[in-house]
PDB file of N, CA, C and O in Angstrom:
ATOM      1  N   UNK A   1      21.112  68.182 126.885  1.00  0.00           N
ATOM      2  CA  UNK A   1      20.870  68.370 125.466  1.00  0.00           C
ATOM      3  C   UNK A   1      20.270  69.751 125.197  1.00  0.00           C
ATOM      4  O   UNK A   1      20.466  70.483 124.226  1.00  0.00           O
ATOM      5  N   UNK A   2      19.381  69.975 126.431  1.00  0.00           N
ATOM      6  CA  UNK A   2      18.688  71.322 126.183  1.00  0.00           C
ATOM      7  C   UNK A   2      19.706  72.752 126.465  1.00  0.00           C
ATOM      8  O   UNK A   2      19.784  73.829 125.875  1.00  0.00           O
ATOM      9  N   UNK A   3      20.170  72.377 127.244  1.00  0.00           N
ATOM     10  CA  UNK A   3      21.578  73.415 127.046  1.00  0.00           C
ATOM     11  C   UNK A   3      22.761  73.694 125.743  1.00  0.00           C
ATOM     12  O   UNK A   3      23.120  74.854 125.544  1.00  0.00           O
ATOM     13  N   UNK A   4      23.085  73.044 125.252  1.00  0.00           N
ATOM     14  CA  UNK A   4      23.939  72.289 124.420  1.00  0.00           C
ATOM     15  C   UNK A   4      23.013  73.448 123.213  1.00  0.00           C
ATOM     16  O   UNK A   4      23.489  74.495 122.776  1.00  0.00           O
ATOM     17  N   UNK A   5      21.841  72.977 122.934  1.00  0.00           N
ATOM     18  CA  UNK A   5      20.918  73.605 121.773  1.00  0.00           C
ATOM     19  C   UNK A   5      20.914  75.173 122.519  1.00  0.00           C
ATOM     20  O   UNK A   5      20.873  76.161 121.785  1.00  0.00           O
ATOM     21  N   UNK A   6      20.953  75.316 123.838  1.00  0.00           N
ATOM     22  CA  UNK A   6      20.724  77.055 123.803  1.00  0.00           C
ATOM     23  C   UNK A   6      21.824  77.645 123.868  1.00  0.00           C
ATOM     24  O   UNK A   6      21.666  78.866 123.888  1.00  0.00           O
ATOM     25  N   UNK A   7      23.565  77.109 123.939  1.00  0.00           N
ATOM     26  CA  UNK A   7      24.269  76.973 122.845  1.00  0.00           C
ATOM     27  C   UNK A   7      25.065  77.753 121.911  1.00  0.00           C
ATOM     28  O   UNK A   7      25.571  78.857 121.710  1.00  0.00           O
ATOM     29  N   UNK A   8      24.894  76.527 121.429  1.00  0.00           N
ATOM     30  CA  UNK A   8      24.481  76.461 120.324  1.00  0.00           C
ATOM     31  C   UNK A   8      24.321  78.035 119.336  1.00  0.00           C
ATOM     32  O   UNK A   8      25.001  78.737 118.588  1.00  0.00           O
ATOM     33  N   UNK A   9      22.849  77.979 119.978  1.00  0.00           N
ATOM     34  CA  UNK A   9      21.933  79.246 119.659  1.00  0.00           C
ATOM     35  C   UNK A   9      22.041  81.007 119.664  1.00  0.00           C
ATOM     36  O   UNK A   9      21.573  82.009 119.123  1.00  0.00           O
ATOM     37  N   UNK A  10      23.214  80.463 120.905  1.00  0.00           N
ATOM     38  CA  UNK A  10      23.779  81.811 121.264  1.00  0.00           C
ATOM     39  C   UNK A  10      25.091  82.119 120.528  1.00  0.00           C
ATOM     40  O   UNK A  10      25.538  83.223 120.215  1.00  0.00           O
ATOM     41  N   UNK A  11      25.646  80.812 120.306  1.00  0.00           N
ATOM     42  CA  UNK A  11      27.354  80.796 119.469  1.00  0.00           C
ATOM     43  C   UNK A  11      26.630  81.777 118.240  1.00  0.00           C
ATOM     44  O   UNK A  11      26.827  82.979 118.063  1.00  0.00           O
ATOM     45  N   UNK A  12      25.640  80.770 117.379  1.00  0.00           N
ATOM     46  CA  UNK A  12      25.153  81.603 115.982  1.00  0.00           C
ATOM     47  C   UNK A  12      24.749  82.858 116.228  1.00  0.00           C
ATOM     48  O   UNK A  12      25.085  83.637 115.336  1.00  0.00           O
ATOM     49  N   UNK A  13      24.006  83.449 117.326  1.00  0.00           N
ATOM     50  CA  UNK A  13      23.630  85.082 117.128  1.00  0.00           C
ATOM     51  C   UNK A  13      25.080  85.960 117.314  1.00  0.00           C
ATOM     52  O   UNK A  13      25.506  86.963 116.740  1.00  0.00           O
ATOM     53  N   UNK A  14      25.577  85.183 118.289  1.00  0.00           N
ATOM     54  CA  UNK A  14      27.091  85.711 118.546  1.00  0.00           C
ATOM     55  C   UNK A  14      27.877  86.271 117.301  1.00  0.00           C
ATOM     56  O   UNK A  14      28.738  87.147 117.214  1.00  0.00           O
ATOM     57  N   UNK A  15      27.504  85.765 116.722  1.00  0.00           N
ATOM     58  CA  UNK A  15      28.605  84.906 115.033  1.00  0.00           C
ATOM     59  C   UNK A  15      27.906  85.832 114.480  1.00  0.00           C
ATOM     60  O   UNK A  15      28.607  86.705 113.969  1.00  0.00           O
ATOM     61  N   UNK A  16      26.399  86.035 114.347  1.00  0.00           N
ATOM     62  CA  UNK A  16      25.474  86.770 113.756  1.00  0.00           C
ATOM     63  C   UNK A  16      25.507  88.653 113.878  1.00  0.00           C
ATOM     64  O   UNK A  16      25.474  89.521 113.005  1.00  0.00           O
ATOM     65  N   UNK A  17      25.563  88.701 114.960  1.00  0.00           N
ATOM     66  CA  UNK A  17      25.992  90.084 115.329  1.00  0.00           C
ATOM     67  C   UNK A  17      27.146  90.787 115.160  1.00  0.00           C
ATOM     68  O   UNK A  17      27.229  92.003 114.989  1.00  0.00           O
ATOM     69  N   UNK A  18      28.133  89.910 115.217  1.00  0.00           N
ATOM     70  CA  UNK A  18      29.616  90.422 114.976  1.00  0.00           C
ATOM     71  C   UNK A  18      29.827  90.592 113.575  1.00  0.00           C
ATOM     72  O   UNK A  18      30.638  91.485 113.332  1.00  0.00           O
ATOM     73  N   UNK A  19      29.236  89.877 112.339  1.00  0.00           N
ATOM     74  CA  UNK A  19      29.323  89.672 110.749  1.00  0.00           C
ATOM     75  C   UNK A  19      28.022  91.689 110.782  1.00  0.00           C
ATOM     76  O   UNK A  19      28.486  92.761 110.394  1.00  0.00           O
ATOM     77  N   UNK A  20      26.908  91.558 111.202  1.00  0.00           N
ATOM     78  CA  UNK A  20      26.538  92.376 110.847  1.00  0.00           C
ATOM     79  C   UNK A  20      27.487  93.872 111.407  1.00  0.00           C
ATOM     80  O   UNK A  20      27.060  94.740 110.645  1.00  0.00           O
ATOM     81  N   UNK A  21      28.110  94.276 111.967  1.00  0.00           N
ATOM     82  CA  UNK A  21      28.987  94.994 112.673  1.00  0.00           C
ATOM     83  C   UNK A  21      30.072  95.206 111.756  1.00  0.00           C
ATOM     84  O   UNK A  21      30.637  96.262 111.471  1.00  0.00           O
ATOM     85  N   UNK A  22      30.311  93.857 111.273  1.00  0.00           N
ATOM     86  CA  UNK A  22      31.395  94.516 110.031  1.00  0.00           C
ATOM     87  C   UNK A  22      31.389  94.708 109.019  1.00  0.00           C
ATOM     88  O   UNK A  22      32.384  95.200 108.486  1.00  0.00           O
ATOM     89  N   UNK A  23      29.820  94.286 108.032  1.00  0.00           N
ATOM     90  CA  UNK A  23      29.382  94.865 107.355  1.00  0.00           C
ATOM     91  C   UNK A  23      28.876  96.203 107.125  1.00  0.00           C
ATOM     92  O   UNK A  23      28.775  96.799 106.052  1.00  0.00           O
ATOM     93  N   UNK A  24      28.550  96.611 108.380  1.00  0.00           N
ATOM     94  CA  UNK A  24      28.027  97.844 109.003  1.00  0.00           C
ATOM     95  C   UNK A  24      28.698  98.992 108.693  1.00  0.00           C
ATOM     96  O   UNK A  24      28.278  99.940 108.029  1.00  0.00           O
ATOM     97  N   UNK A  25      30.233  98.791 109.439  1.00  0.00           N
ATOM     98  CA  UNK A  25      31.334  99.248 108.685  1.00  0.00           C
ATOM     99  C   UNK A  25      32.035  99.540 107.753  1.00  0.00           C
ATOM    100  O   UNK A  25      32.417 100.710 107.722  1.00  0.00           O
ATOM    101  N   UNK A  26      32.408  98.752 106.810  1.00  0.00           N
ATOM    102  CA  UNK A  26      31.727  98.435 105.367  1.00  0.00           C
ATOM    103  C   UNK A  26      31.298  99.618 104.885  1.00  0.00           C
ATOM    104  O   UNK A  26      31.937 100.619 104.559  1.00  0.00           O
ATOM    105  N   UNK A  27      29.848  99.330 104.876  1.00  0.00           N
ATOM    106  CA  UNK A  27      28.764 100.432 104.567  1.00  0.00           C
ATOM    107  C   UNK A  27      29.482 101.555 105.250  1.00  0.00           C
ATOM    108  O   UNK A  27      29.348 102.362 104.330  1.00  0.00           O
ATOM    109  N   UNK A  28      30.121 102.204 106.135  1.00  0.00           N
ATOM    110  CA  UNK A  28      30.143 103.482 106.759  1.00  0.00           C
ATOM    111  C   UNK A  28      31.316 103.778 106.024  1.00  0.00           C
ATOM    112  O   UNK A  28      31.455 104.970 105.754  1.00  0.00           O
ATOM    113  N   UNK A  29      32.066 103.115 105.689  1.00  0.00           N
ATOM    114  CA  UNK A  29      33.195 103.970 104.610  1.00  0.00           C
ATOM    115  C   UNK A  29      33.420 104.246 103.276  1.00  0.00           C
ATOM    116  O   UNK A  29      34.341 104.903 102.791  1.00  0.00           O
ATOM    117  N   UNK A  30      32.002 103.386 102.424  1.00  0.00           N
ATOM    118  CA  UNK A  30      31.698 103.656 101.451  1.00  0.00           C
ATOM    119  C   UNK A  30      31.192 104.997 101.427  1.00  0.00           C
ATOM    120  O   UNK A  30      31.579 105.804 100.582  1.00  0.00           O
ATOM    121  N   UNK A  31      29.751 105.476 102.933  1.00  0.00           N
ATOM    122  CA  UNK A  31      29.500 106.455 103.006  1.00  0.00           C
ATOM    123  C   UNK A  31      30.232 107.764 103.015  1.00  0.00           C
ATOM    124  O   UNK A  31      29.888 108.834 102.514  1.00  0.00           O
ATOM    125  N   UNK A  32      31.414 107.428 103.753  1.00  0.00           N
ATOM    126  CA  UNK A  32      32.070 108.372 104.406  1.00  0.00           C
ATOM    127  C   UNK A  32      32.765 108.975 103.308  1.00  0.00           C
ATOM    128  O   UNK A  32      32.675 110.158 102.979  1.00  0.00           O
ATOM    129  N   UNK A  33      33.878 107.572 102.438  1.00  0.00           N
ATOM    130  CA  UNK A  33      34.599 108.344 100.692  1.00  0.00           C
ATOM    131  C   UNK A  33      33.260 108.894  99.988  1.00  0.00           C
ATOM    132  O   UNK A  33      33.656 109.869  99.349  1.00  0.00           O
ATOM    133  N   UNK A  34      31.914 108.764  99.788  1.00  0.00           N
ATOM    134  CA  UNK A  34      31.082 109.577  99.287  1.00  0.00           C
ATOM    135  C   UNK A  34      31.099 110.982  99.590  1.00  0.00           C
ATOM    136  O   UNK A  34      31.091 111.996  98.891  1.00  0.00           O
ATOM    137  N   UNK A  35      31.125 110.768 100.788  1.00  0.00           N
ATOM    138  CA  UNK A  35      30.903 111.966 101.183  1.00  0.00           C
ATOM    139  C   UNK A  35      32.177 113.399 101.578  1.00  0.00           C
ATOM    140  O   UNK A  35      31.876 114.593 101.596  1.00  0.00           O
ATOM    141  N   UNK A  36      33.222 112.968 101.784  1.00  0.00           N
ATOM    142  CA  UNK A  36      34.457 113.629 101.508  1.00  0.00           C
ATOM    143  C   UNK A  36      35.379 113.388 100.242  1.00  0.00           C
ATOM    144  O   UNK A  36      36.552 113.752 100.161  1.00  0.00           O
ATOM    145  N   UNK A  37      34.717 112.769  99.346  1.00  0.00           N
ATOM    146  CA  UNK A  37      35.561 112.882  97.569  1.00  0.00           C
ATOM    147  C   UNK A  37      35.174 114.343  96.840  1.00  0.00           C
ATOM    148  O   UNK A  37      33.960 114.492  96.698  1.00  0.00           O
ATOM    149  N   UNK A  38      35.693 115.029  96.538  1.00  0.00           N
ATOM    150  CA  UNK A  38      35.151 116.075  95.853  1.00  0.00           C
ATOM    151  C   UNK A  38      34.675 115.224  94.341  1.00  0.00           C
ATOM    152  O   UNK A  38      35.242 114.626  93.426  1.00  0.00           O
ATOM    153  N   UNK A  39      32.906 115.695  94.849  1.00  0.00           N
ATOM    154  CA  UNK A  39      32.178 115.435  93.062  1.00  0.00           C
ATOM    155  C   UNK A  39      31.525 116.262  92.817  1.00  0.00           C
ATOM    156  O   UNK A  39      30.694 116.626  93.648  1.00  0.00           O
ATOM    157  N   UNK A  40      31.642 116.931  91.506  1.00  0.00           N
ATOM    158  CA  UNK A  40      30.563 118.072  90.745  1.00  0.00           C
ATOM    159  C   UNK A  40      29.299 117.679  91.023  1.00  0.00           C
ATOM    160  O   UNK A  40      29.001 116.492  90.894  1.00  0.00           O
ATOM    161  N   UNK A  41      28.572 118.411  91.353  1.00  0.00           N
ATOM    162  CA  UNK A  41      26.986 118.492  91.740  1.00  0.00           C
ATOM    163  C   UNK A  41      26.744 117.989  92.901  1.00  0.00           C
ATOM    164  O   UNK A  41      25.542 117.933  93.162  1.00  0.00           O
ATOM    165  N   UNK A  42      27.426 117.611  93.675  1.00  0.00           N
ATOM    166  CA  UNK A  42      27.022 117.531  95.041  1.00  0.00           C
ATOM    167  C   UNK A  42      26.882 118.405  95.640  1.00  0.00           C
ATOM    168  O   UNK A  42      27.597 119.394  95.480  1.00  0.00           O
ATOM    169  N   UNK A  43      25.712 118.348  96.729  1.00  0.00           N
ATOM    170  CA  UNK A  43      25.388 119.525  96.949  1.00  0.00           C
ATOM    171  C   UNK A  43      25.643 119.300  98.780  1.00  0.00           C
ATOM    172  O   UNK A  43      25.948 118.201  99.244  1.00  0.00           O
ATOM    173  N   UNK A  44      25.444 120.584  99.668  1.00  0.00           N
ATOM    174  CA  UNK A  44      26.004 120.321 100.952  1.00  0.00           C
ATOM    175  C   UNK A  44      25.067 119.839 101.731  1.00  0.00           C
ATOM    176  O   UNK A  44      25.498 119.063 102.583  1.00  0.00           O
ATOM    177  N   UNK A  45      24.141 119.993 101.737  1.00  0.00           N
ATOM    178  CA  UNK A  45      23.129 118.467 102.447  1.00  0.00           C
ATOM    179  C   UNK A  45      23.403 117.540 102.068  1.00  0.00           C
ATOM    180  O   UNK A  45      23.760 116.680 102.874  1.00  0.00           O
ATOM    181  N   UNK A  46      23.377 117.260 100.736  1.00  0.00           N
ATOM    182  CA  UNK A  46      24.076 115.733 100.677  1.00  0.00           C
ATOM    183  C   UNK A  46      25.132 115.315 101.433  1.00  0.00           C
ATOM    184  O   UNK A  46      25.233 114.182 101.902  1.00  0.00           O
ATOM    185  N   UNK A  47      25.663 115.912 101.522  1.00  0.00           N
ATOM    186  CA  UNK A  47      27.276 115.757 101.895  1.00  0.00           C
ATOM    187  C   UNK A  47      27.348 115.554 103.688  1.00  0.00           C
ATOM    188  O   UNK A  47      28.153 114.953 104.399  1.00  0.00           O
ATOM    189  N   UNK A  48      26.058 116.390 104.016  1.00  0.00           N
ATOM    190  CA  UNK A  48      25.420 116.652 105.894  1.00  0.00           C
ATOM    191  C   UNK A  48      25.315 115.296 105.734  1.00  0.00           C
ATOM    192  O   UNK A  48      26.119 114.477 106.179  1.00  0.00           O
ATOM    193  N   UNK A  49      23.765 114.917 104.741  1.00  0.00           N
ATOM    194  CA  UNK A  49      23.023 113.514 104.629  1.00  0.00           C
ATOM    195  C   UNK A  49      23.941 112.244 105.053  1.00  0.00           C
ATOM    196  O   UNK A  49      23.650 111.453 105.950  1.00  0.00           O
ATOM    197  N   UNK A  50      25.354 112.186 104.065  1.00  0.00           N
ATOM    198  CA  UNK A  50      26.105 111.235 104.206  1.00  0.00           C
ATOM    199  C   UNK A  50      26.993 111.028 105.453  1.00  0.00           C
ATOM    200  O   UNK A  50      27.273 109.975 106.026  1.00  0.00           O
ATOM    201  N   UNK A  51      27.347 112.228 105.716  1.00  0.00           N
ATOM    202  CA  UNK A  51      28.277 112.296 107.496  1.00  0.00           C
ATOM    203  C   UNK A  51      26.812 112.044 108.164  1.00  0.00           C
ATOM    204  O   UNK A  51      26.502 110.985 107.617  1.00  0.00           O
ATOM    205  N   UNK A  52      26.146 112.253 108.688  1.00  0.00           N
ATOM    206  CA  UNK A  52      24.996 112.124 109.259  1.00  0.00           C
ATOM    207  C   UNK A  52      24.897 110.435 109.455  1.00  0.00           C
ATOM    208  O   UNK A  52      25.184 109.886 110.519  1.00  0.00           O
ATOM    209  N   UNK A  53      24.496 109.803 108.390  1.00  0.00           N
ATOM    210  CA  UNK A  53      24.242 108.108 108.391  1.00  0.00           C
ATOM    211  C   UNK A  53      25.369 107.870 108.308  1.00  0.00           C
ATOM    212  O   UNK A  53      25.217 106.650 108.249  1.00  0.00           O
ATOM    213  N   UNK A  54      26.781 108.039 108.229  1.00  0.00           N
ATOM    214  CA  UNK A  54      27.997 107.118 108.536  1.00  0.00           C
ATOM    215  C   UNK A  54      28.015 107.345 110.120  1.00  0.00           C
ATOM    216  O   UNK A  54      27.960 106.319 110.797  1.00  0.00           O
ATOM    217  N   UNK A  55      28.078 108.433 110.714  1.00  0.00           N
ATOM    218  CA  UNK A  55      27.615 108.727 111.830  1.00  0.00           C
ATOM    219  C   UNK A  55      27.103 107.805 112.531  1.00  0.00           C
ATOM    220  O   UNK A  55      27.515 107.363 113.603  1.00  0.00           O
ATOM    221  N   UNK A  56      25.733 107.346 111.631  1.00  0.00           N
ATOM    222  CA  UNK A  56      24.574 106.427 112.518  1.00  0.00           C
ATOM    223  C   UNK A  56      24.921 104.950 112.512  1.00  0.00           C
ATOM    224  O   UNK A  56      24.821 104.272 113.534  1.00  0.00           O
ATOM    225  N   UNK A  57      25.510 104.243 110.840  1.00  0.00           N
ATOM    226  CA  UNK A  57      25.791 103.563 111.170  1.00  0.00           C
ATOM    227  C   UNK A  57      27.014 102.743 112.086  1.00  0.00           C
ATOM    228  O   UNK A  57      26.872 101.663 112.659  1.00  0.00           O
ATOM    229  N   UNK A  58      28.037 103.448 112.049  1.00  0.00           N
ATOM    230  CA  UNK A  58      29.367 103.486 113.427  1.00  0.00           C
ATOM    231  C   UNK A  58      28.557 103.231 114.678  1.00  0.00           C
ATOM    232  O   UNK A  58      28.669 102.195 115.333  1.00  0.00           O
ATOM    233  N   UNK A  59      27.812 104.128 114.953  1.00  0.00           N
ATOM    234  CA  UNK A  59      26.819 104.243 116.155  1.00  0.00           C
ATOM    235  C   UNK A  59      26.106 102.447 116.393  1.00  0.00           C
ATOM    236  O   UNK A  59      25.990 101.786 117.425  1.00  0.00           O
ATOM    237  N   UNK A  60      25.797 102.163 115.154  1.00  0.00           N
ATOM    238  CA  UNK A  60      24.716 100.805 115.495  1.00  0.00           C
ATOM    239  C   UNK A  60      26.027  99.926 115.191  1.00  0.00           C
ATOM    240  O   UNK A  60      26.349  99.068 116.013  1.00  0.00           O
ATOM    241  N   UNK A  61      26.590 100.070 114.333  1.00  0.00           N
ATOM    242  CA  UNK A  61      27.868  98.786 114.700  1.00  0.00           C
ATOM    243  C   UNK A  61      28.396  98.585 115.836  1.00  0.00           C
ATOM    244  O   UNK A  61      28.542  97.386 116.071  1.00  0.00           O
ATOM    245  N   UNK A  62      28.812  99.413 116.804  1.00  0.00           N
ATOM    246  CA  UNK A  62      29.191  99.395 117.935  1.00  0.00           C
ATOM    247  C   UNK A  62      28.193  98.518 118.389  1.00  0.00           C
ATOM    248  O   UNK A  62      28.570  97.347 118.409  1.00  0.00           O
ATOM    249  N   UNK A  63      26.876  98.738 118.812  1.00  0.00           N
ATOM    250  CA  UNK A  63      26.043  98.225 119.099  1.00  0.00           C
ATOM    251  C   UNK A  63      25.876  96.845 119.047  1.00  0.00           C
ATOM    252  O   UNK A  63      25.629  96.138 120.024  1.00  0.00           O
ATOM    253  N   UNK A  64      26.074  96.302 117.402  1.00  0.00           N
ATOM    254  CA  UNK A  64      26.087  95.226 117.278  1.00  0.00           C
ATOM    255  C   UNK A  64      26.862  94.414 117.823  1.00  0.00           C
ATOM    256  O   UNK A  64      26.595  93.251 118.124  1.00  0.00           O
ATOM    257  N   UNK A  65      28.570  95.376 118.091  1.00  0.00           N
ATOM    258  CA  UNK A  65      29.584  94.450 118.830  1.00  0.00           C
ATOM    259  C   UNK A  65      29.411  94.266 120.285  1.00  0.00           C
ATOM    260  O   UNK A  65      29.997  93.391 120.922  1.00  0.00           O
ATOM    261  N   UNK A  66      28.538  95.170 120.817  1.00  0.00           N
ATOM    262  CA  UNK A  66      28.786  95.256 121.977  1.00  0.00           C
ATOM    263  C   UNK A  66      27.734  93.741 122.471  1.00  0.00           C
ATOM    264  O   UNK A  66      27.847  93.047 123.481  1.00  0.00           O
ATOM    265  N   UNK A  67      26.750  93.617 121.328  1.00  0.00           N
ATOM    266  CA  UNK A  67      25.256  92.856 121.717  1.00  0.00           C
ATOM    267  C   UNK A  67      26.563  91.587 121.354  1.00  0.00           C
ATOM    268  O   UNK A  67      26.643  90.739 122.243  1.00  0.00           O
ATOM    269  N   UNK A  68      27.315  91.446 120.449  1.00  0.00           N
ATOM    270  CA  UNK A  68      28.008  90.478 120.025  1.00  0.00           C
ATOM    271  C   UNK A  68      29.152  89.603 121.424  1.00  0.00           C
ATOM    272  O   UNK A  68      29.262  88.377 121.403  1.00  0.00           O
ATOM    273  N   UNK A  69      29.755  90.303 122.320  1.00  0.00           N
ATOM    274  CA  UNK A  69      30.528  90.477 123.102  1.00  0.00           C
ATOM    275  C   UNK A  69      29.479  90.191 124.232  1.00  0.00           C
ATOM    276  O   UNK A  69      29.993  89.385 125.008  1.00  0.00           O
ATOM    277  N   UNK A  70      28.423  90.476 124.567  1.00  0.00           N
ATOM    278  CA  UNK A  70      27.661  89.965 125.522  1.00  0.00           C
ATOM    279  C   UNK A  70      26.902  88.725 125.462  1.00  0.00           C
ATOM    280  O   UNK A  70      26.159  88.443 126.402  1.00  0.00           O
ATOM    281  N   UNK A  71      27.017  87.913 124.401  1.00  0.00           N
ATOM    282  CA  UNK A  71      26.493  86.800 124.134  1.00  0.00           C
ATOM    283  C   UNK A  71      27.796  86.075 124.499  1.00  0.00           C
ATOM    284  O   UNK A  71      27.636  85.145 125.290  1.00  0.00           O
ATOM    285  N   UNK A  72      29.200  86.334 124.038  1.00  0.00           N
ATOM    286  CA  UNK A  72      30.409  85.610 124.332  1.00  0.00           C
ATOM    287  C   UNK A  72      30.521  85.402 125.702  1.00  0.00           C
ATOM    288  O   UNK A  72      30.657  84.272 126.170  1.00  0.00           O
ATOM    289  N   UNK A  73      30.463  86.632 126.529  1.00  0.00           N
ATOM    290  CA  UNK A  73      30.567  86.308 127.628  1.00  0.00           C
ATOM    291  C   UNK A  73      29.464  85.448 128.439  1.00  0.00           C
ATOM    292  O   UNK A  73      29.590  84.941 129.554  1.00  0.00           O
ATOM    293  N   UNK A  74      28.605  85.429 127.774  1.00  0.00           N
ATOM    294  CA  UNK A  74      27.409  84.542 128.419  1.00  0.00           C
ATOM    295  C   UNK A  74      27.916  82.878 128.280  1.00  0.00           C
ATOM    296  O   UNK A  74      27.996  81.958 129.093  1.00  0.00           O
ATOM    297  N   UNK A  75      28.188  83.002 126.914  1.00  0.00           N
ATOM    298  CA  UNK A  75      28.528  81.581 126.546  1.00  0.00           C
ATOM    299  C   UNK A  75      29.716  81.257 127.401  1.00  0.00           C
ATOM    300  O   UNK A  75      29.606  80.083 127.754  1.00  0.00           O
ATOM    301  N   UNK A  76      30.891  81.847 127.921  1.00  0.00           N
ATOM    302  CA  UNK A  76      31.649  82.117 128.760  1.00  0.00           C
ATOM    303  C   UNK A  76      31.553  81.288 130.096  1.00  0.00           C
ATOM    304  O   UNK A  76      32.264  80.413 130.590  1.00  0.00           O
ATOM    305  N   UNK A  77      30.401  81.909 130.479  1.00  0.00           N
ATOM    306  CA  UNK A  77      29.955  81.453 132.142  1.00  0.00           C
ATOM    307  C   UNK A  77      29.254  80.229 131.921  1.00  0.00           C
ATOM    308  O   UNK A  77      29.104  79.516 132.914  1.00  0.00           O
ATOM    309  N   UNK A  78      28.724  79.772 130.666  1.00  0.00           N
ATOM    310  CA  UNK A  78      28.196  78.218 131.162  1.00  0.00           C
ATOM    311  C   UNK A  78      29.375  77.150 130.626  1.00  0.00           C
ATOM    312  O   UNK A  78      30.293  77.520 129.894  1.00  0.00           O
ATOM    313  N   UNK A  79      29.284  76.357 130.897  1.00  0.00           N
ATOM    314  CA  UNK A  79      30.256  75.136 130.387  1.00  0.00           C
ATOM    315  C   UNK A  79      30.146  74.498 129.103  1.00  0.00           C
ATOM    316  O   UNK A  79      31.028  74.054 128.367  1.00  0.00           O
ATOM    317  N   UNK A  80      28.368  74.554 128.919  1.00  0.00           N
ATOM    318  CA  UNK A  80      28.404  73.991 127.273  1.00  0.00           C
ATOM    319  C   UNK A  80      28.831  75.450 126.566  1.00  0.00           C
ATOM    320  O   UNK A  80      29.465  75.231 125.534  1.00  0.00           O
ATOM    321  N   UNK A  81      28.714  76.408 126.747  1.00  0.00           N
ATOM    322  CA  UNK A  81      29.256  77.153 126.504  1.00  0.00           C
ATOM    323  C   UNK A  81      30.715  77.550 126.031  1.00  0.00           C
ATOM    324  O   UNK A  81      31.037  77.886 124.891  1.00  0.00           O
ATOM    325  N   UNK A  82      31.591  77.432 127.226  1.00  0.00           N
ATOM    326  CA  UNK A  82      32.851  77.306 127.148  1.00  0.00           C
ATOM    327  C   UNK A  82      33.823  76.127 125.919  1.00  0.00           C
ATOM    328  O   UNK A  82      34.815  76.178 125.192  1.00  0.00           O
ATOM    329  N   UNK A  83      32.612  75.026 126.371  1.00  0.00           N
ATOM    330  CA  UNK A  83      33.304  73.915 125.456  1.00  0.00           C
ATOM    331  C   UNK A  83      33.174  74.450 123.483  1.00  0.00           C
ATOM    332  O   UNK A  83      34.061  74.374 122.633  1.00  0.00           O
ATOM    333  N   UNK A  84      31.745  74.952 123.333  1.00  0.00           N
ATOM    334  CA  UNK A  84      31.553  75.865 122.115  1.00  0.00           C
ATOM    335  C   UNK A  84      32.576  76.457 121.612  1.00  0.00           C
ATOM    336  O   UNK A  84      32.893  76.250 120.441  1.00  0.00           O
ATOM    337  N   UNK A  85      33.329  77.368 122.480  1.00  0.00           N
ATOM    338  CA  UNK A  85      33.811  78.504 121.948  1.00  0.00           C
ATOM    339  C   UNK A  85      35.496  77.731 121.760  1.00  0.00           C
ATOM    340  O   UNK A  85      36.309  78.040 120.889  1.00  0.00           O
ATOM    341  N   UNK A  86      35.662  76.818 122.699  1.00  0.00           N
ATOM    342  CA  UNK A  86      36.901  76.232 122.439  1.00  0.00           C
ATOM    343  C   UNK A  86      36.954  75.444 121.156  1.00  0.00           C
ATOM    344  O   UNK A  86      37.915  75.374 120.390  1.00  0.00           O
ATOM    345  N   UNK A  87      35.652  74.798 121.022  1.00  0.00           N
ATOM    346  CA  UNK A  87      36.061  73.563 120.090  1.00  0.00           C
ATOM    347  C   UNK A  87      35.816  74.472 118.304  1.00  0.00           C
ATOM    348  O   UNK A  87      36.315  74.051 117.260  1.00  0.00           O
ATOM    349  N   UNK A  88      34.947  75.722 118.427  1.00  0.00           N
ATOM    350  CA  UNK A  88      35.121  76.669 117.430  1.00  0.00           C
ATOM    351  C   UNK A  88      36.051  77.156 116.930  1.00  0.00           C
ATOM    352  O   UNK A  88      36.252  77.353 115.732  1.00  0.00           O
ATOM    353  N   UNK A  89      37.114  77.543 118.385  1.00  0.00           N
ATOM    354  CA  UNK A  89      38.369  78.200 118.103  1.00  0.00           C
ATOM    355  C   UNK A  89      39.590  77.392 117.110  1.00  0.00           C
ATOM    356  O   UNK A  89      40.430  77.729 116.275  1.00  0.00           O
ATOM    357  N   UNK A  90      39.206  76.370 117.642  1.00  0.00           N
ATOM    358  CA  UNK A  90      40.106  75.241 116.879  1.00  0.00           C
ATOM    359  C   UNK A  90      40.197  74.862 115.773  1.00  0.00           C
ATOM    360  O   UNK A  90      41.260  74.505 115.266  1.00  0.00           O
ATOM    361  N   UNK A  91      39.149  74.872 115.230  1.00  0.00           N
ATOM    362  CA  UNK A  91      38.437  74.556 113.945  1.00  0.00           C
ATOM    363  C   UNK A  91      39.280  76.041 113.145  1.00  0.00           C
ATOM    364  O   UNK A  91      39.320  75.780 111.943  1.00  0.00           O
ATOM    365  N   UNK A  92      39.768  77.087 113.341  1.00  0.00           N
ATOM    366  CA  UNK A  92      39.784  78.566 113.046  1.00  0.00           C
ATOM    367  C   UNK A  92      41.543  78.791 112.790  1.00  0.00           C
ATOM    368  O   UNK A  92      41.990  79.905 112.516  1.00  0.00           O
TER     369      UNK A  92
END
C-alpha cells in the first residue's frame, strides 16, 4: 500500500513537471514575439531584457522536462510503478 501511495506521488509530480514545462514555453514565445515584433518605443534593453528571460525560461523548461522524465523512469523500474503508467496510458 505504501508503495502504491509513493506512486502514486511520483505519477502526480511527473504530471506536475511536464504541465509546468509547457507552460514555461508558452511564456517563452509570448516573450520572444515581444521581443522581435517591431513596436514604437521600444527601446534596446528591452528588447536584450526580453531575449535574455526567453533565454532563461527555455533554459528552466528543459529542466522541468528533464526532472519530468526522471520521475518516469523511476516509476519505470518499480512495478507499482509500471502498472501506473500503463493503466494511465489507457485511460488517454
Amino acid at each position: 500500500m505504501r508503495r502504491l501511495k509513493k506512486a502514486r506521488s511520483m505519477y502526480v509530480k511527473m504530471v506536475d513537471f511536464k504541465m509546468y514545462g509547457i507552460v514555461l514555453l508558452a511564456v517563452t514565445g509570448f516573450l520572444y514575439l515581444g521581443a522581435v515584433m517591431p513596436i514604437e518605443g521600444k527601446s534596446e534593453l528591452g528588447t536584450k531584457i526580453l531575449l535574455v528571460a526567453s533565454s532563461g525560461f527555455v533554459v528552466v523548461s528543459v529542466l522541468f522536462f528533464s526532472i519530468s522524465r526522471a520521475y518516469h523512469k523511476r516509476l519505470l523500474k518499480s512495478e507499482e510503478g509500471a502498472q501506473l503508467l500503463q493503466r494511465n496510458n489507457r485511460k488517454s
